[in-house]
DRENBATI-399218 format. One record per residue (C-alpha): x, y, z; residue in one letter. Coordinates in steps of 0.25 Angstrom, whole numbers, padded with zeros to 4 digits. Layout:
N
       x       y       z   code
       X       Y       Z      A
...
! end
This chain:
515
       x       y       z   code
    0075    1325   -0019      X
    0062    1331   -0026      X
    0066    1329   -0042      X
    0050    1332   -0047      X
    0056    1346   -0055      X
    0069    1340   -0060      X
    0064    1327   -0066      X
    0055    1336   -0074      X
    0068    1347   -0078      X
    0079    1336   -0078      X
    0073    1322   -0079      X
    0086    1317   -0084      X
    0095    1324   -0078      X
    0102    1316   -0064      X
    0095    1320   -0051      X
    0107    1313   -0045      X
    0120    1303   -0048      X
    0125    1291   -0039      X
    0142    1296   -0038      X
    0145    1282   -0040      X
    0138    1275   -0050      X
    0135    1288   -0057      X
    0121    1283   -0058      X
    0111    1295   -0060      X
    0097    1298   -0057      X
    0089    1308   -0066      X
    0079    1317   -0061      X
    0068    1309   -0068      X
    0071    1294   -0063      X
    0073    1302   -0047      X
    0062    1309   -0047      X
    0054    1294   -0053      X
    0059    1287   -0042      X
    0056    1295   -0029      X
    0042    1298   -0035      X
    0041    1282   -0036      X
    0046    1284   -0020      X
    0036    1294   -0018      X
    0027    1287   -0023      X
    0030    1273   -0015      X
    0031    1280    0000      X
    0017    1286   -0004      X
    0012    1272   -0006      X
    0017    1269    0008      X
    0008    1278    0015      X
    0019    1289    0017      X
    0014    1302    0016      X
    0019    1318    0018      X
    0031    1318    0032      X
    0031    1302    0033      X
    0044    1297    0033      X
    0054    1286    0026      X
    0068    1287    0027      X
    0080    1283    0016      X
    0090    1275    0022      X
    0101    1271    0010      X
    0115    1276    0005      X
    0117    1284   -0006      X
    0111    1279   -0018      X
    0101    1281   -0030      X
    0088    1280   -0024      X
    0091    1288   -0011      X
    0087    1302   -0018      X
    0073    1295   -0024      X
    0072    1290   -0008      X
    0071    1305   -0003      X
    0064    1311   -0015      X
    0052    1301   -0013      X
    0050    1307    0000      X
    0053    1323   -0002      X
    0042    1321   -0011      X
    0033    1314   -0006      X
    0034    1323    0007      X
    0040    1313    0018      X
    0050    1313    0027      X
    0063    1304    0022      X
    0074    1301    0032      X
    0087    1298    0027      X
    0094    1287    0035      X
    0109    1287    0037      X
    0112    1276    0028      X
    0123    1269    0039      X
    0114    1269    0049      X
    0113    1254    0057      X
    0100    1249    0057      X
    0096    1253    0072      X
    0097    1267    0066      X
    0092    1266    0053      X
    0078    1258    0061      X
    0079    1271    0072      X
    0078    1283    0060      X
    0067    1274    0053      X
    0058    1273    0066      X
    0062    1287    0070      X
    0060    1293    0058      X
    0045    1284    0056      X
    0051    1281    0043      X
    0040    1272    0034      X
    0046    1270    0022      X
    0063    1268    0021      X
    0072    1268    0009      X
    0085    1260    0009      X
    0094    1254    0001      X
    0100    1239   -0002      X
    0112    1243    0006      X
    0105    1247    0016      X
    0095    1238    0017      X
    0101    1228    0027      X
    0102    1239    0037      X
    0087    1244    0034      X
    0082    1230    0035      X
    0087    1229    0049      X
    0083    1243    0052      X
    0068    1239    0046      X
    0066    1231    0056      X
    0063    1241    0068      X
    0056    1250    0062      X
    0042    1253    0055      X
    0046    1257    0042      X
    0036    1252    0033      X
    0044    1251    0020      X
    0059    1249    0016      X
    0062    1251    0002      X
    0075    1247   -0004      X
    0079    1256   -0016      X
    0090    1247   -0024      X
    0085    1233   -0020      X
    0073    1223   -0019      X
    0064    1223   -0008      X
    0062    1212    0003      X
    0049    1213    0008      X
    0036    1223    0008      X
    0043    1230    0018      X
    0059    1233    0010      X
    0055    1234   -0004      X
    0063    1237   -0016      X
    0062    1253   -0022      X
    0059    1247   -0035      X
    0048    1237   -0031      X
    0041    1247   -0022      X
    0041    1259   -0032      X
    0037    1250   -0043      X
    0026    1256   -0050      X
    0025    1269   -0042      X
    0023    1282   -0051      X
    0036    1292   -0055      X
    0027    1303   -0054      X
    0026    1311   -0039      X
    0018    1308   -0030      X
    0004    1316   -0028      X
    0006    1321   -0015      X
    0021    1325   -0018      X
    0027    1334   -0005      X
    0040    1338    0000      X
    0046    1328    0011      X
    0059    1330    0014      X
    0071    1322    0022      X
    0071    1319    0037      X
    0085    1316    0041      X
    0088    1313    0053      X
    0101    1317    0061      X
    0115    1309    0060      X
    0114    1303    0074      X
    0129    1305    0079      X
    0124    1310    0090      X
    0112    1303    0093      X
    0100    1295    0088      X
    0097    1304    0075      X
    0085    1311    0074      X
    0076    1315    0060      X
    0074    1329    0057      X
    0061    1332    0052      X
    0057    1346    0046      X
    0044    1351    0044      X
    0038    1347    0030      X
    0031    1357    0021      X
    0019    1352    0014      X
    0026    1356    0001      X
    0029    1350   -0015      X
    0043    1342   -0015      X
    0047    1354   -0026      X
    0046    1363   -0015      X
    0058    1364   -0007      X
    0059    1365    0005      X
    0063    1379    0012      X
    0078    1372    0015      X
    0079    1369    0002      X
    0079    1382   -0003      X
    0091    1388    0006      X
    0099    1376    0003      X
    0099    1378   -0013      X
    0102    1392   -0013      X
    0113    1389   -0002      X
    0120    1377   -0008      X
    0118    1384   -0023      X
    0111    1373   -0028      X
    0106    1374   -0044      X
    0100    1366   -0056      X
    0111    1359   -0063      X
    0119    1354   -0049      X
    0126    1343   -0047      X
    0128    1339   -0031      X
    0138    1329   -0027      X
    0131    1323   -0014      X
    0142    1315   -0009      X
    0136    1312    0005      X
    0124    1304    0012      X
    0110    1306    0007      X
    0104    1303    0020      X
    0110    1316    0025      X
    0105    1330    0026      X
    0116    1337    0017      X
    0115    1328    0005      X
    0101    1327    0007      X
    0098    1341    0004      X
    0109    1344   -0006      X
    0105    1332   -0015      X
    0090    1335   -0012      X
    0091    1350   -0017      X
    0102    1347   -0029      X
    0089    1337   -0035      X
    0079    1349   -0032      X
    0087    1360   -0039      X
    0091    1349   -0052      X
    0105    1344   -0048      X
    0110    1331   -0049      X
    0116    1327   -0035      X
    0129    1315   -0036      X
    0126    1305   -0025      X
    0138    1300   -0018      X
    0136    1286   -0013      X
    0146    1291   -0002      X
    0158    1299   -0002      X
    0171    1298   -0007      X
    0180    1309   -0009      X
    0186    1308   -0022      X
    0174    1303   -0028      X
    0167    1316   -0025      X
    0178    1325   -0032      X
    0176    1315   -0043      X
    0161    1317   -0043      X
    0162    1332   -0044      X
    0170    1331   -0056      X
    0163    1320   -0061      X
    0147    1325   -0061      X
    0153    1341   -0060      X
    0148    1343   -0045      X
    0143    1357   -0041      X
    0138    1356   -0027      X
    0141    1346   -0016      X
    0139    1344   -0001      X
    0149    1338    0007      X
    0155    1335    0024      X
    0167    1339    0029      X
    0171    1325    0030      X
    0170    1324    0015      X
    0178    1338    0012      X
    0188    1330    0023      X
    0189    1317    0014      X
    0190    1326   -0001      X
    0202    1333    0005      X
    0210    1321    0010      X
    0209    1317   -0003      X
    0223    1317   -0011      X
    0225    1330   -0021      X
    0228    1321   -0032      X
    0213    1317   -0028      X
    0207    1329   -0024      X
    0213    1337   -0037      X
    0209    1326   -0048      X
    0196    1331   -0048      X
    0189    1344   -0054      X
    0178    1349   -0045      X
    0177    1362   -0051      X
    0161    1360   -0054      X
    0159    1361   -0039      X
    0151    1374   -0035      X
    0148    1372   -0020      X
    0153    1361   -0009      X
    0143    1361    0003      X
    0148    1355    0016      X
    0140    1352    0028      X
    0139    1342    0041      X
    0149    1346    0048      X
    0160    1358    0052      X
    0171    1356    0040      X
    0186    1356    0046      X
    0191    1371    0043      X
    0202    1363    0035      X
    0195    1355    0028      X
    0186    1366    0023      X
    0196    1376    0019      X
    0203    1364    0012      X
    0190    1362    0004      X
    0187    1375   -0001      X
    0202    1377   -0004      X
    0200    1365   -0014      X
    0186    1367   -0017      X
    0186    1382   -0018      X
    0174    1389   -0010      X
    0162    1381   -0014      X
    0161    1375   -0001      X
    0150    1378    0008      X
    0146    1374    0022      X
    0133    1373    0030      X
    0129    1369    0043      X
    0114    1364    0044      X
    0110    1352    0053      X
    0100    1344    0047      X
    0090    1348    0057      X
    0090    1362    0048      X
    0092    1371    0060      X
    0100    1382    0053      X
    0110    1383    0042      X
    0124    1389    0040      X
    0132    1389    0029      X
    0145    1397    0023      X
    0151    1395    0010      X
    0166    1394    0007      X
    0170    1409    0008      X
    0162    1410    0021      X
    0169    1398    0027      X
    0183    1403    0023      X
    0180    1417    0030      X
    0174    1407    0044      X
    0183    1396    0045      X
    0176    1384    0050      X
    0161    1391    0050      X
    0149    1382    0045      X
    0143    1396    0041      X
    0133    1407    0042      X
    0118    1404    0048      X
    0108    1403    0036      X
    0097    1395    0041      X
    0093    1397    0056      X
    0096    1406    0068      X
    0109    1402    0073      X
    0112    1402    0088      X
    0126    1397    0096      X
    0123    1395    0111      X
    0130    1390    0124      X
    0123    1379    0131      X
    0114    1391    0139      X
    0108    1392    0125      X
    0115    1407    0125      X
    0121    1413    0113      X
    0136    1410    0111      X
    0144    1421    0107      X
    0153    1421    0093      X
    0163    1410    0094      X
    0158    1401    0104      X
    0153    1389    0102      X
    0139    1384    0106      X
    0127    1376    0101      X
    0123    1380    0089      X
    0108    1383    0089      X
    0098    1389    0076      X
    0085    1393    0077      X
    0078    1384    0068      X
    0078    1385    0053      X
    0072    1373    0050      X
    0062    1368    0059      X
    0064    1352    0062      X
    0061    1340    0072      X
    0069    1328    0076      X
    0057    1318    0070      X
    0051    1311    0082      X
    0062    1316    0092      X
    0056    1330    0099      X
    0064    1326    0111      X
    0078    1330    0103      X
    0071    1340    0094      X
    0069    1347    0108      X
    0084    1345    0111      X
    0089    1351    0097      X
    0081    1364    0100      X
    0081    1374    0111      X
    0075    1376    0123      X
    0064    1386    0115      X
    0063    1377    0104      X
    0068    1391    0094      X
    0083    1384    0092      X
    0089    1371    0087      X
    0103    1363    0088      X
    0107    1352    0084      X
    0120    1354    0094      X
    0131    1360    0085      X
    0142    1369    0091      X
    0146    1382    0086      X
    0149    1396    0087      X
    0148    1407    0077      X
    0157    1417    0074      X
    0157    1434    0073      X
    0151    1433    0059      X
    0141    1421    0061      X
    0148    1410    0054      X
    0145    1397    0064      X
    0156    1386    0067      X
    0152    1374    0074      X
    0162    1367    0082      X
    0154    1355    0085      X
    0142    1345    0089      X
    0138    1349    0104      X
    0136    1334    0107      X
    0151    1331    0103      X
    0158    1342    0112      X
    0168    1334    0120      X
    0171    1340    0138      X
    0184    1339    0139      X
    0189    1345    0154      X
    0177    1354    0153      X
    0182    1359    0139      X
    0172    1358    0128      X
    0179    1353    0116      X
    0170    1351    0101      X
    0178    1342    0094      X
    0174    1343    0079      X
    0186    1354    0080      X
    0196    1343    0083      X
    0189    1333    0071      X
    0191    1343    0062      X
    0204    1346    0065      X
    0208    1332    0063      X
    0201    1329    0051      X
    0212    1339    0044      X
    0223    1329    0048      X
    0229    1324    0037      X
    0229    1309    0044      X
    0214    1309    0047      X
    0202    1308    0039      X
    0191    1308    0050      X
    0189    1312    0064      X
    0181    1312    0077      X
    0184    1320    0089      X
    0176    1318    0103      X
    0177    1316    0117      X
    0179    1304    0126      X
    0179    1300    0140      X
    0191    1307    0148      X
    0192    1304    0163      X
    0195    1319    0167      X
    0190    1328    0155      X
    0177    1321    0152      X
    0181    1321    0139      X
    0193    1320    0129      X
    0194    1324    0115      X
    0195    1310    0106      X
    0199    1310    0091      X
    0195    1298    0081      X
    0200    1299    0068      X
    0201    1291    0055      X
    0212    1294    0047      X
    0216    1295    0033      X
    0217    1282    0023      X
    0233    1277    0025      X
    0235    1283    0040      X
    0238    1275    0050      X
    0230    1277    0064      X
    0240    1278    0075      X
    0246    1283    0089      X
    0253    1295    0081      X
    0243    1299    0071      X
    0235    1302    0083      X
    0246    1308    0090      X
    0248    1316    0078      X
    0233    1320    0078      X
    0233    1325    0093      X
    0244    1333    0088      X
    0238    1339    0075      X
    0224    1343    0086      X
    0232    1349    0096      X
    0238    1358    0084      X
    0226    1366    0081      X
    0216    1361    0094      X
    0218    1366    0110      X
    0223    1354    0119      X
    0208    1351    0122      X
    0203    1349    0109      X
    0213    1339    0104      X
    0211    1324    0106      X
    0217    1317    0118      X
    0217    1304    0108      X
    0215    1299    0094      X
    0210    1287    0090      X
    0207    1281    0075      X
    0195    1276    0066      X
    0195    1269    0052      X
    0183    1277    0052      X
    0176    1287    0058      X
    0160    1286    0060      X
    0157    1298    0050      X
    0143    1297    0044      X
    0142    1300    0029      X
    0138    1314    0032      X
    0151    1318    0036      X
    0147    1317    0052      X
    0153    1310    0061      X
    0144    1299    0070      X
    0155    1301    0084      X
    0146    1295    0093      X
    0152    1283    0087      X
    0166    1285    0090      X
    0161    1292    0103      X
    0154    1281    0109      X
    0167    1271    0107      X
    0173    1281    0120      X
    0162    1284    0127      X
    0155    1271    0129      X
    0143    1275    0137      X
    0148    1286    0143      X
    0142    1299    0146      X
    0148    1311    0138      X
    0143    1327    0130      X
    0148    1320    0117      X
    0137    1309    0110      X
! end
């Protein structure tokens, strides 16, 4: 979040706004603070591509934690704030973070985490410190200059991979030895794509730790926007905050479009969000439903892409093309897009495969060159991160699933994000997981969990009625044998959902395709 320009253009105007408090931030004081930062990790001994990493909710110091670094030109890695401390102390140590950033509510898991690793520095950004080793922001930043560093340089954000289906992994990309004021090549194609201008106000309603907000707040403070920070999300309060601050670009999951649409009309009408001029989604496939009732009440503003942090390639379609390819996530903008079989040969339109790209970005799993092997191909020219798709006659991709969650069922391979996304449009059902479990005969059998609406009761004909609603749309394979009910659904913030969870509770230790 470099604010060098803008706290000279617009001192006074607000680099971002907390959505609850309506406390606001100017250009000036943000830019003061991450300087003050900048200024503390060089005293510290960190230097260009050495690495910290951030690990807090949403709140007023997280955007001075990432600008510090993006210019001073380190690395920052920001952790999943609901991650235990065995994980948190894993990333640290994988990540060879030296400095981290955290929070008071965050702190007891950070304390613990602390205590396996070798970070050298924990500062706490809204309390008092404890020892030399967990200092308050305050105290360690007293007297450090407002002004930038000497040595200013670009660093940037590396973000490491959500874990549902693994041990996560950092993603680093090359650095260029360049000015923070210089953006970076990505940078570029995002703001011309996204339409991002002076005077914007972006409504971030997601996780700062991730990828997508990220990027969207990062380059909303770069073009002079003010971005509204959403300590996390709730439907209504989101149509109230685009009336409120007059919102023109946002950056939502489908989960979110879900939770907006089941609100009631009284609800969903009460509020004007005519000021809205383009609605990005992103993480994962949008039900067809659910999309086509977005842009029916949203009107053609929304935009899709598909991008995995690990930058491979890009697609996109706004909400004209989607309407013309029911389902797709786009067009290929970014990259060289390729659909194989597992003999690494070309698919034909319409059939599903891997979905592979030659490269856009180049990038590395950070200390891990054992899975950056996996991810590419045997000549090292293509990657995947194992998405299944297929591409149609016109060249509009539709993915059907994660390659690691394909259930065998009698030999039959079955992707069940079809069946999920069926369900979702239930009016009885506000979350859903579909995979396989252990089957003496087929291997496998399809398995829904679901989490219904608020004032539904779980029960033996409710998931009758489900198999039933399945089998009017999906082939007798496809629909669940069996339906069982969560009071919540292990969905991380972004909008993805962590199924090794709910997987494991099945399969115990044994073996199967699906992780």
């Amino acid at each position: 979040m470099y604010t060098g320009k803008h706290a000279h253009l617009r001192p006074l105007q607000p680099a971002f706004i907390m959505a609850s408090t309506g406390e606001a931030v100017t250009y000036r004081e943000l830019d003061a603070r991450s300087n003050r930062l900048a200024h503390l990790f060089r005293r510290h001994g960190l230097k260009r591509l050495d690495h910290y990493a951030i690990f807090m909710e949403n709140n007023n110091r997280y955007l001075e934690a990432c600008g510090a670094g993006e210019r001073s030109g380190l690395y920052f890695t920001c952790v999943n704030s609901f991650l235990t401390p065995a994980e948190l102390a894993y990333i640290l140590n994988n990540s060879q973070s030296r400095i981290l950033v955290t929070s008071v509510a965050k702190l007891d898991v950070a304390r613990e985490a602390l205590k396996e690793t070798k970070v050298e520095l924990c500062i706490v950004v809204d309390g008092p410190g404890e020892s030399d080793r967990i200092m308050g922001l305050s105290e360690a930043t007293a007297g450090l200059p407002t002004t930038p560093i000497a040595d200013e340089m670009i660093g940037t954000a590396m973000l490491y991979s959500s874990g549902t289906t693994g041990r996560p992994k950092g993603i680093l990309r090359p650095l260029q030895e360049v000015p923070p004021e210089q953006n970076l090549p990505m940078f570029d194609f995002l703001i011309k794509l996204w339409q991002y201008r002076e005077g914007m106000i972006y409504l971030s309603p997601a996780p700062l730790y991730h990828s997508a907000p990220q990027a969207a707040v990062n380059l909303t403070i770069r073009m002079g926007g003010t971005a509204i920070i959403m300590e996390k999300f709730d439907p209504e309060h989101y149509l109230q905050l685009v009336e409120k601050w007059g919102v023109t670009h946002s950056q939502l999951v489908p989960t979110m479009f879900s939770r907006l649409l089941k609100l009631p009309d009284q609800v969903r009408t009460r509020y004007d969000l005519s000021s809205l001029e383009i609605a990005i989604h992103d993480a994962a496939p949008c039900p067809v439903l659910v999309k086509d009732d977005m842009i029916k009440w949203w009107g053609p503003i929304i935009q899709e892409y598909y991008g995995a942090t690990e930058g491979l390639g890009f697609t996109a379609c706004n909400s004209q093309e989607w309407l013309a390819h029911r389902g797709t996530v786009g067009k290929v903008l970014l990259g060289d897009l390729h659909i194989l079989d597992e003999n690494m040969q070309k698919c034909p339109a319409g059939t599903p495969g891997t979905v592979w790209f030659k490269t856009a970005s180049p990038f590395e799993y950070f200390n891990d060159p054992a899975k950056t092997a996996e991810a590419r191909s045997a000549d090292g020219t293509m990657s995947t991160v194992g998405d299944v798709g297929y591409v149609d006659e016109d060249g509009y991709l539709y993915l059907t699933d994660r390659a690691t969650f394909m259930i065998i069922s009698g030999g039959v391979n079955i992707y069940p994000q079809e069946c999920e996304n069926l369900l979702i449009t239930h009016p009885k059902i506000a979350d859903a997981a579909v995979f396989g479990v252990p089957h003496p005969d087929l291997g496998e059998e399809v398995k829904a969990v679901v989490q219904v609406m608020p004032g539904i009761e779980p029960c033996e004909a409710l998931a009758e009625e489900l198999i039933a609603f399945c089998g009017q749309s999906l082939s007798r394979q496809k629909v669940p044998r069996s339906i069982d009910f969560e009071d919540e659904l292990p969905r991380l913030p972004t909008g993805k959902l962590y199924k090794r969870l709910l997987r494991d509770r099945y399969w115990g230790n044994k073996n199967s395709r699906i992780v």
